[in-house]
C-alpha positions as CSV (number, residue, x, y, z in Angstrom):
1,X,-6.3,31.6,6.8
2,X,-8.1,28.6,5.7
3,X,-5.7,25.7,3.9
4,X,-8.0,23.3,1.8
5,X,-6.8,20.3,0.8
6,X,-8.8,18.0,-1.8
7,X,-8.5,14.8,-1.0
8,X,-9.7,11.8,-3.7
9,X,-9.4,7.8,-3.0
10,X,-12.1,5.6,-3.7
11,X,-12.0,3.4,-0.6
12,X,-14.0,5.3,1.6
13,X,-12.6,4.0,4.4
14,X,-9.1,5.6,3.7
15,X,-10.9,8.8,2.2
16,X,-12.3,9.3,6.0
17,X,-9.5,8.4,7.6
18,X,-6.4,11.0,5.3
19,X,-10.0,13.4,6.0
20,X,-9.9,12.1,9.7
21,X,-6.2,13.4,10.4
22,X,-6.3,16.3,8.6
23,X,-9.4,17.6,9.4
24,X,-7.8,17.2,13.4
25,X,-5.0,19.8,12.1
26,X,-7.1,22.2,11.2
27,X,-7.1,21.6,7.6
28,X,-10.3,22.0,5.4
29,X,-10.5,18.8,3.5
30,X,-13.1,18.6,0.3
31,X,-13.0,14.4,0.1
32,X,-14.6,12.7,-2.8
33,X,-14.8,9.1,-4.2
34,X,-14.7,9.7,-7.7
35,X,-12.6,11.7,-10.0
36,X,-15.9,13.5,-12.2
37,X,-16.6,15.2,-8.3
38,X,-13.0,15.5,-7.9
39,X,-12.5,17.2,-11.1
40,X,-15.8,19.5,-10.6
41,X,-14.0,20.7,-7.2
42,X,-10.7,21.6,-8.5
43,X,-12.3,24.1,-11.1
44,X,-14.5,25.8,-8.6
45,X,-12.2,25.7,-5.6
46,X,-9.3,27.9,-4.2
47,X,-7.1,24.4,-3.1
48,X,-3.3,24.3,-1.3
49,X,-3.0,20.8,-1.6
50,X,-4.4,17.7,-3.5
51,X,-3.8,14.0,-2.7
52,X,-4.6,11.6,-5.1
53,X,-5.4,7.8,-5.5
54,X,-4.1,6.5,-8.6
55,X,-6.5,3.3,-9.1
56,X,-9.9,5.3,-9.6
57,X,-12.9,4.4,-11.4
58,X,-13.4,5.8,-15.2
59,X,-10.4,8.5,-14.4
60,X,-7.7,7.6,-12.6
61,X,-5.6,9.9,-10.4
62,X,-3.0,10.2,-13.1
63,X,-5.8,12.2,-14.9
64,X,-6.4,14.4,-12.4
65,X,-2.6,15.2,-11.9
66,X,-2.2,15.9,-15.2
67,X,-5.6,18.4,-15.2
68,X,-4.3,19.8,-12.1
69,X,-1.2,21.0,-13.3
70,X,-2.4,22.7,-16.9
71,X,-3.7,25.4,-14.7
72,X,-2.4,25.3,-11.1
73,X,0.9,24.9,-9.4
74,X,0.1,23.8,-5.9
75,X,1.9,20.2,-4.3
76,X,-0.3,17.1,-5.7
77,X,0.9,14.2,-3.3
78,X,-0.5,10.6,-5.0
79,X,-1.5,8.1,-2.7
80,X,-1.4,4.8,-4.3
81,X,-1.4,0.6,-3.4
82,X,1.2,0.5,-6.6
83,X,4.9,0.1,-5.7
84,X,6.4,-0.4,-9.2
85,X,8.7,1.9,-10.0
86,X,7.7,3.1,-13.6
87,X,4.3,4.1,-11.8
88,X,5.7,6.3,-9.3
89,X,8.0,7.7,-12.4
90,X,4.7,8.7,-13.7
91,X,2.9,10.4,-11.5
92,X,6.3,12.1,-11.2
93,X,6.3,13.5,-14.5
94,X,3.2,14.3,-15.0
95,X,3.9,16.9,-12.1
96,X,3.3,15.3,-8.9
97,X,5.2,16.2,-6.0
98,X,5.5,13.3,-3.9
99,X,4.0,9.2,-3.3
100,X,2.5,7.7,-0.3
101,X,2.3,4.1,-0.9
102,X,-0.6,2.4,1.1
103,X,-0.9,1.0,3.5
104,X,0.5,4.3,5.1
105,X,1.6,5.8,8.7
106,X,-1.6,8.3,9.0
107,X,0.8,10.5,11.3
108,X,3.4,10.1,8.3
109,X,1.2,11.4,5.7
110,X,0.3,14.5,7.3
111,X,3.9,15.2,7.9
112,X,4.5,14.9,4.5
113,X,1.1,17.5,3.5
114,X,2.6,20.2,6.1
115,X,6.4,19.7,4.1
116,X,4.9,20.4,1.0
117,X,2.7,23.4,2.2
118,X,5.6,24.6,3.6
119,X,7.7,24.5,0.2
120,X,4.5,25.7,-1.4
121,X,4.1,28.7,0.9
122,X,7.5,29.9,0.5
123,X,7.3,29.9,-3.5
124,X,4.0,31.7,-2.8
125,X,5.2,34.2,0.2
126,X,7.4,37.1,-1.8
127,X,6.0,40.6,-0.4
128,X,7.5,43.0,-2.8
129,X,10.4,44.0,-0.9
130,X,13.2,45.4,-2.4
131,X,15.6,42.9,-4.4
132,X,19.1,45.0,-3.9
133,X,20.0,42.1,-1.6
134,X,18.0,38.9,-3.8
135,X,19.9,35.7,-4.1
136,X,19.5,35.7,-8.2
137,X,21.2,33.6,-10.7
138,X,21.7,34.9,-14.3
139,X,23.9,33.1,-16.8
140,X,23.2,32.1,-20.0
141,X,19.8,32.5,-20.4
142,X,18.4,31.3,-17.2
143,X,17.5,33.6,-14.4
144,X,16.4,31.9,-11.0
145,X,15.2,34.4,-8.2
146,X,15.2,32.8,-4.6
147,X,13.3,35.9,-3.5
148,X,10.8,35.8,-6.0
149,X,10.4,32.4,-6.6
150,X,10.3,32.9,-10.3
151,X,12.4,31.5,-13.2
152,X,12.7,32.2,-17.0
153,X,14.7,30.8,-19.9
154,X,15.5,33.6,-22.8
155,X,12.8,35.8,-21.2
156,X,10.0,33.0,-20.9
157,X,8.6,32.1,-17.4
158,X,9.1,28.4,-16.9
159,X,6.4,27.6,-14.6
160,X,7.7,25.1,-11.7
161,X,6.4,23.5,-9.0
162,X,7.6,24.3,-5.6
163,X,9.8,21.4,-5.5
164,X,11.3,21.6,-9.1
165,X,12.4,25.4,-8.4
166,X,14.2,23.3,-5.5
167,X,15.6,21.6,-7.2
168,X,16.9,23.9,-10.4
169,X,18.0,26.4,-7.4
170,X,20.2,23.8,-5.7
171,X,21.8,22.9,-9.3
172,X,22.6,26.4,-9.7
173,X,23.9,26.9,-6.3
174,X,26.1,24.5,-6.5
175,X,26.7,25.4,-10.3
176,X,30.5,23.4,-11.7
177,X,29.9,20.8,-9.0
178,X,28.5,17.1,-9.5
179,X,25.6,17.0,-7.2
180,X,24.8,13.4,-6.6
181,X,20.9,12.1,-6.7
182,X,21.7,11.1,-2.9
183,X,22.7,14.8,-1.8
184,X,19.7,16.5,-4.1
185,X,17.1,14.2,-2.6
186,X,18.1,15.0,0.8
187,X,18.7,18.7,0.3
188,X,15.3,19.0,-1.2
189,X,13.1,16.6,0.4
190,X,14.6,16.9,3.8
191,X,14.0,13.1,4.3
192,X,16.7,10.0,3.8
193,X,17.7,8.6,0.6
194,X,16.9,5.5,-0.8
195,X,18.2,2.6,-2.8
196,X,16.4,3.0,-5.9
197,X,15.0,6.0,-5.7
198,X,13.8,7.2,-8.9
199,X,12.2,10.7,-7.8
200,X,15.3,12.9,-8.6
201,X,15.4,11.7,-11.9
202,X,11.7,11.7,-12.7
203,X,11.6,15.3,-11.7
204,X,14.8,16.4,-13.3
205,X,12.9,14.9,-16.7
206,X,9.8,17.5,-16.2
207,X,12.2,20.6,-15.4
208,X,13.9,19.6,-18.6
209,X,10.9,19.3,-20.5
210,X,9.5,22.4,-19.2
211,X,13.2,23.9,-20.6
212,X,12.6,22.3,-23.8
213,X,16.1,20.2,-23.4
214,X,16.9,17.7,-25.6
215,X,17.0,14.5,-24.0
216,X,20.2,13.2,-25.6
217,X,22.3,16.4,-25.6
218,X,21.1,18.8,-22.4
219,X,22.4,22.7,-22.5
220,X,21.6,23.2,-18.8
221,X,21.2,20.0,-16.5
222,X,24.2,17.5,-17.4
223,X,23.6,14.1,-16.2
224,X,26.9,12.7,-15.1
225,X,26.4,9.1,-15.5
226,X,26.8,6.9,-12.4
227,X,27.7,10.2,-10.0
228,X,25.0,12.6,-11.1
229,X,24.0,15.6,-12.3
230,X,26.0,19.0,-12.6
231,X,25.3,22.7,-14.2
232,X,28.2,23.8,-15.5
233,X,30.2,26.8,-14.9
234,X,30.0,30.0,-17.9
235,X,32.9,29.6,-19.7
């Protein structure tokens, strides 16, 4: 099976070169230089992957994020000369899955495309097999099905991305106990924590959001100020 990957920058140099190493895995890459193409593609396309620029002319690649993920769920990695944090806390919430900050490790990059597409294919890979023996949490409204992959609040689907149903099911896994941002980055992402890491929280923001949480006064994700955050225990 075929894994296309749309791939959007407008330094063409960089275009060929993400198109260049992924195209050598065996990847079907659809590269464009401008977001209008880019945009064209994602509405006519079957894609497993998108990597975006964020400094684009007319649309930038927050733009396309945000287009991408009113209709599709698949990992949207934005590559990006920007190393403020409040930008990478952007693409964040608006549903982005992870940040390459250029200039970039080429062999680095596509490691990080074949870690999404792995968390992507295994939200996408339930065969209808029997759920007598499904890891499922129910309790208080929330049910979370590792098998499935799927998640609803009072009977509504919350639709999350690959890494945000991480996330929620390492929360509840370790439900009554304060995971730290350290131990949830690692657990999810695979890769070593950071000083100053901001990607736990931006993504714990969008699975609240998607839960409808009030920000001051959470029912489900606690944040535990200066350890982390906890779901607690039913009472």
């Amino acid at each position: 099976m075929f894994t296309n990957i749309l791939v959007v920058d407008d330094e063409k140099e960089i275009a060929d070169l993400v198109e260049l190493y992924l195209s050598n895995e065996g990847f079907t890459v659809y590269k464009f230089y401008t977001a209008a193409e880019a945009l064209k593609c994602i509405s006519t396309t079957k894609l497993d992957l998108a990597i975006l620029d964020i400094m684009l002319p007319e649309t930038d690649g927050f733009t396309i994020c945000s287009r991408i993920r009113e209709s599709y769920h698949y990992p949207v990695i934005m590559l990006t000369a920007k190393v403020e944090d409040i930008d990478k806390i952007k693409g964040l919430t608006l549903g982005a899955d992870d940040y390459i900050t250029k200039p970039f490790n080429p062999l680095e990059m596509v490691a990080r495309v074949k870690a999404q597409l792995r968390r992507y294919t295994r939200y996408n890979n339930f065969d209808g097999k029997t759920l007598e023996d499904s890891n499922e949490y129910d309790f208080s409204g929330l049910i979370i099905n590792k098998d499935t992959h799927k998640c609803s609040l009072y009977g509504q689907a919350l639709t999350l991305t690959p890494i945000e149903f991480s996330i929620l099911w390492y929360l509840c896994e370790n439900r009554g106990k304060v995971v730290s941002s350290e131990e949830l980055f690692e657990a999810v992402w695979g890769e070593s924590y950071m000083d100053n890491n901001n990607t736990v929280m931006a993504h714990i923001g969008r699975i609240r959001e998607k839960m409808k949480e009030a920000p001051r006064n959470p029912k489900f994700i606690k944040t535990v100020w200066g350890v982390g955050y906890q779901i607690e225990q039913d009472e």
